[in-house]
N, CA, C and O of each residue as an XYZ file, in Angstrom:
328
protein
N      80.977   -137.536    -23.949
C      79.847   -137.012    -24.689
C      79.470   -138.035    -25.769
O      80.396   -138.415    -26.485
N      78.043   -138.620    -26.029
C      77.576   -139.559    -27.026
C      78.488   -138.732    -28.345
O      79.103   -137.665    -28.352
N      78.222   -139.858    -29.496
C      79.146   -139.327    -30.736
C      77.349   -138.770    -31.512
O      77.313   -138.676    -32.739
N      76.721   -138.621    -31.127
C      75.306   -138.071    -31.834
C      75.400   -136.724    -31.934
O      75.217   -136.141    -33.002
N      75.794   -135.914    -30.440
C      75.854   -134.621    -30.189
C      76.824   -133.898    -31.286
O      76.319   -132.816    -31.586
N      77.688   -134.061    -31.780
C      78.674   -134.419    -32.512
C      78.055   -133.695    -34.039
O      78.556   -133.126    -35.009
N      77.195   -133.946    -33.759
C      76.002   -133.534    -35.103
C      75.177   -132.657    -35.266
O      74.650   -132.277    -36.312
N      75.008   -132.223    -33.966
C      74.144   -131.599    -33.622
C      74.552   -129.837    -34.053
O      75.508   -129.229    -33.573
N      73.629   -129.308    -34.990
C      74.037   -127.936    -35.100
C      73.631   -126.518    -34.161
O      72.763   -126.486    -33.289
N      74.219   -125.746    -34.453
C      73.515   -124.611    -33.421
C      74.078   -124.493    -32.143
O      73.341   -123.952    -31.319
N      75.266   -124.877    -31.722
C      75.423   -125.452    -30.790
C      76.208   -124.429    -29.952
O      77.297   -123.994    -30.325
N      75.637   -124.076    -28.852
C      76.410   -122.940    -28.209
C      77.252   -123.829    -27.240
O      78.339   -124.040    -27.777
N      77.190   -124.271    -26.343
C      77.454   -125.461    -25.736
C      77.164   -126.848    -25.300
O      75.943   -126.978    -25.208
N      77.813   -127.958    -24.989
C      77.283   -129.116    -24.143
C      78.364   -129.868    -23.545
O      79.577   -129.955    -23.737
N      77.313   -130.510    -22.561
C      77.957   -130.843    -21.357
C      77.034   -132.280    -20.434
O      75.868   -132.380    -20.050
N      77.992   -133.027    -20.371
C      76.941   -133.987    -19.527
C      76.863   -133.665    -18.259
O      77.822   -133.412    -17.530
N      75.302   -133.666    -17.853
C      75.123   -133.548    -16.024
C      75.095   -134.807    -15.476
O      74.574   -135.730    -16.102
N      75.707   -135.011    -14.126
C      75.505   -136.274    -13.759
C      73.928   -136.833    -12.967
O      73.031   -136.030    -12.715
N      73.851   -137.947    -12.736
C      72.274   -138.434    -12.508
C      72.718   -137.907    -11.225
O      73.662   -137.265    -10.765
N      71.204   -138.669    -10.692
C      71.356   -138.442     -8.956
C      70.958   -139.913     -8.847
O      70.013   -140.475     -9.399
N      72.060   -140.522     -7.853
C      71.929   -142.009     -7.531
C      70.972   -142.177     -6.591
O      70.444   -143.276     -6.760
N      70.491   -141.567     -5.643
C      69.668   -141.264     -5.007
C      68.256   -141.686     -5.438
O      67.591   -142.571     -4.899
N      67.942   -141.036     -6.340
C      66.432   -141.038     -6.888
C      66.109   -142.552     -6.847
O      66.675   -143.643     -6.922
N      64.633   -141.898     -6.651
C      63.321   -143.449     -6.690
C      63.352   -143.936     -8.061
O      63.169   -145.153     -8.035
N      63.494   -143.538     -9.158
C      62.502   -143.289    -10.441
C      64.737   -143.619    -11.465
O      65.728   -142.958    -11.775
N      64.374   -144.633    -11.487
C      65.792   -144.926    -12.793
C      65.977   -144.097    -13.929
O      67.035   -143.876    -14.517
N      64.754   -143.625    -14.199
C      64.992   -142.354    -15.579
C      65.830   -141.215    -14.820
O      66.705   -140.735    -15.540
N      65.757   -140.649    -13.463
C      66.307   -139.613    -12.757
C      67.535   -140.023    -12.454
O      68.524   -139.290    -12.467
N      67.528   -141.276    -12.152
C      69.251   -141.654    -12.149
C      70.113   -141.730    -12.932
O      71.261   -141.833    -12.499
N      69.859   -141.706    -14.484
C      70.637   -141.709    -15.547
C      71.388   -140.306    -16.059
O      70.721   -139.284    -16.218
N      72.190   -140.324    -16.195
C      73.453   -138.881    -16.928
C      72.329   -137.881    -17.702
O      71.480   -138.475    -18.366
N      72.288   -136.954    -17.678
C      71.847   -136.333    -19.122
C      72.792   -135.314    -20.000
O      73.762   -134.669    -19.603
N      72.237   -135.364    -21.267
C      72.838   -134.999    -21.927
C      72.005   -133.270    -22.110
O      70.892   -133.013    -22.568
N      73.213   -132.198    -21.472
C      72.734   -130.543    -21.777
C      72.946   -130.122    -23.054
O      74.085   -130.506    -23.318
N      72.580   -129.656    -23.823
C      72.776   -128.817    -24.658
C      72.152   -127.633    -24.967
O      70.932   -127.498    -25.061
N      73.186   -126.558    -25.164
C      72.697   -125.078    -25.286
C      72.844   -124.163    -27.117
O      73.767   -123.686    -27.777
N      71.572   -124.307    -27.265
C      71.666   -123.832    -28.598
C      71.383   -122.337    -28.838
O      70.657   -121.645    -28.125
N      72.173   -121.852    -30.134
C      71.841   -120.335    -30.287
C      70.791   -119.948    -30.964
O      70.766   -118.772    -31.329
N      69.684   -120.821    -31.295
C      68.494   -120.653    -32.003
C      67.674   -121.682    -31.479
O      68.170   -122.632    -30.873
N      66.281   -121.546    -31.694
C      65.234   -122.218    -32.158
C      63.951   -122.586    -30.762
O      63.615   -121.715    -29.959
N      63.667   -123.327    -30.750
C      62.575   -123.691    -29.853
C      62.709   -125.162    -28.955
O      62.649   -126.338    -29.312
N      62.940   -124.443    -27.484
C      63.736   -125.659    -26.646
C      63.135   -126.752    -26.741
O      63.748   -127.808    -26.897
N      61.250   -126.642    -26.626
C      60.733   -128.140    -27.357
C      60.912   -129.164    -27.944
O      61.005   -130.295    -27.465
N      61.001   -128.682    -29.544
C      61.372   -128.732    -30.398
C      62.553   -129.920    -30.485
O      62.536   -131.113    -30.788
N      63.618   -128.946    -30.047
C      65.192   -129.306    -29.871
C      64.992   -131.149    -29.056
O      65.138   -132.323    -29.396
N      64.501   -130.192    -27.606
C      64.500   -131.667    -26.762
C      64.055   -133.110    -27.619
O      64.609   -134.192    -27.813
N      63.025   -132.629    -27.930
C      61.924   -133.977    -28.959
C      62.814   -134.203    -29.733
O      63.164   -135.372    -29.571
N      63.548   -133.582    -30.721
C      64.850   -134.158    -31.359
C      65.838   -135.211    -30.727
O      66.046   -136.399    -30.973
N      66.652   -133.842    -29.333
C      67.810   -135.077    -28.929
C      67.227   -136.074    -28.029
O      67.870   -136.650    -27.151
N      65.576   -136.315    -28.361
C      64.758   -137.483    -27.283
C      65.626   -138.720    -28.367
O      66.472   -139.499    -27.925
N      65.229   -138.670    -29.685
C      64.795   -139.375    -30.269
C      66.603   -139.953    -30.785
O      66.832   -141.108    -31.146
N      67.433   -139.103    -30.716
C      68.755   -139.330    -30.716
C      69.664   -139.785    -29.506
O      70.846   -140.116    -29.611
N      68.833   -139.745    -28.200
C      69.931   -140.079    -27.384
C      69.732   -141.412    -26.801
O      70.572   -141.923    -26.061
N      68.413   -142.088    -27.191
C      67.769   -143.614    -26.495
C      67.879   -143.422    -25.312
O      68.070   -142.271    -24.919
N      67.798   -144.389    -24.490
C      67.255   -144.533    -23.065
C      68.380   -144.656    -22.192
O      68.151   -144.582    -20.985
N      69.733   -144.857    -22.639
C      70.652   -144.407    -21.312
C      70.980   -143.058    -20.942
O      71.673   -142.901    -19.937
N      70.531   -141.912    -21.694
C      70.838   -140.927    -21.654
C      69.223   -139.909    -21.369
O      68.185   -139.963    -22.028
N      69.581   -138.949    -20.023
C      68.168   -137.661    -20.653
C      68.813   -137.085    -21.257
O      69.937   -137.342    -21.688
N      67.772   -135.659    -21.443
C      68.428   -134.727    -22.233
C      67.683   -133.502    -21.938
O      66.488   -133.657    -21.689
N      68.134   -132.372    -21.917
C      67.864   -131.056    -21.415
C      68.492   -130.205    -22.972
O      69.568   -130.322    -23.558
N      67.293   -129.364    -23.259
C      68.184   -128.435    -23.886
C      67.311   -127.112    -23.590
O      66.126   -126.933    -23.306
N      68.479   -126.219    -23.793
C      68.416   -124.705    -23.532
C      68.421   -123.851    -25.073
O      68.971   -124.420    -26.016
N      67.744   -122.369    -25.309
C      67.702   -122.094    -26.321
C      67.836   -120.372    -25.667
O      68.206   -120.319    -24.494
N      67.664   -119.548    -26.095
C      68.391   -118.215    -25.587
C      66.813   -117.626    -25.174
O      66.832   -116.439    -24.846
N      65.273   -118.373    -25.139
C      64.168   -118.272    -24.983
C      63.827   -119.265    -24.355
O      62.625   -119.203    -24.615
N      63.942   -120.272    -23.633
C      63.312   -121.180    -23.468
C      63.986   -122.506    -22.720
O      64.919   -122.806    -23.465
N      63.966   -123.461    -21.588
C      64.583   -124.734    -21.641
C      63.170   -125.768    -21.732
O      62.011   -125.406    -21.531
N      63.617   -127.083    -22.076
C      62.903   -128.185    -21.999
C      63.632   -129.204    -21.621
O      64.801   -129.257    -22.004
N      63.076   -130.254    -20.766
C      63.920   -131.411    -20.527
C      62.988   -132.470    -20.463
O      61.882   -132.455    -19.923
N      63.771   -133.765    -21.311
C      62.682   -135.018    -21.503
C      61.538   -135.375    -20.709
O      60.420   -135.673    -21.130
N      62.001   -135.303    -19.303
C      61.290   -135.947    -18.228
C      60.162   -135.353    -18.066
O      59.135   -135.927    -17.707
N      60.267   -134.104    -18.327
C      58.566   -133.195    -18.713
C      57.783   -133.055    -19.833
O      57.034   -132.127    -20.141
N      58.165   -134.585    -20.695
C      57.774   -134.442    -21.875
C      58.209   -133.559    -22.755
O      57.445   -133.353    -23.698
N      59.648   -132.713    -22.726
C      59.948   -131.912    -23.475
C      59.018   -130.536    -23.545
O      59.033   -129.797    -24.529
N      58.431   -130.360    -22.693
C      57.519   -129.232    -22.101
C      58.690   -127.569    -22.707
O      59.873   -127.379    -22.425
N      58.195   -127.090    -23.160
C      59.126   -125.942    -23.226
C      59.007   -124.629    -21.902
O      58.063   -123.887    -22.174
N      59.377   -124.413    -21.232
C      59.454   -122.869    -20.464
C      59.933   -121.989    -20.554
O      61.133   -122.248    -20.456
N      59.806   -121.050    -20.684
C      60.206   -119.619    -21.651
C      60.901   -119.129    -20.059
O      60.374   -118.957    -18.959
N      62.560   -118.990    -20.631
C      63.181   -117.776    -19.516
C      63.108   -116.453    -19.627
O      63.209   -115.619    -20.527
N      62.865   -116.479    -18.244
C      62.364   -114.751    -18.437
C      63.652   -114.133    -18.543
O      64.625   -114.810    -18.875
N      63.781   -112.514    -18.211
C      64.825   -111.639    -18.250
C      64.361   -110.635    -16.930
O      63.544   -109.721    -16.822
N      65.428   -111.368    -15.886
C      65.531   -110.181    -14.340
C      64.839   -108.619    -14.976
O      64.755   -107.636    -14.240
């Protein structure tokens, strides 16, 4: 786990996912970095650990409303409830 996350508050969990070696596109091949927070706005969050994790790392984060992940511009999507 980067030593950034480390810092990071709110933190319900994290976990690195691995890339897919596979992919066309080198941003899809790189590790990302998950993180699951107990507050706030997954946007938000992502645009944060964009700006903390530089370019060997994505980053996905989850919020108890919402995930975003870099590669969509940090796009937020609201999870629903079954």
């Amino acid at each position: 786990m980067p030593a950034w996350v480390r810092r990071v508050q709110d933190v319900k969990a994290a976990y690195i996912q691995a890339g897919n070696p596979d992919e066309e596109d080198p941003a899809d091949r790189r590790d990302s970095v998950v993180i699951e927070y107990t507050s706030g706005d997954a946007g938000q969050r992502c645009t944060a650990m964009r700006a903390l994790a530089g370019p060997e790392h994505g980053v996905i984060a989850f919020t108890p409303t919402g995930m975003a992940v870099d590669s969509n511009d940090c796009v937020s999507v609201k999870l629903g409830t079954p």
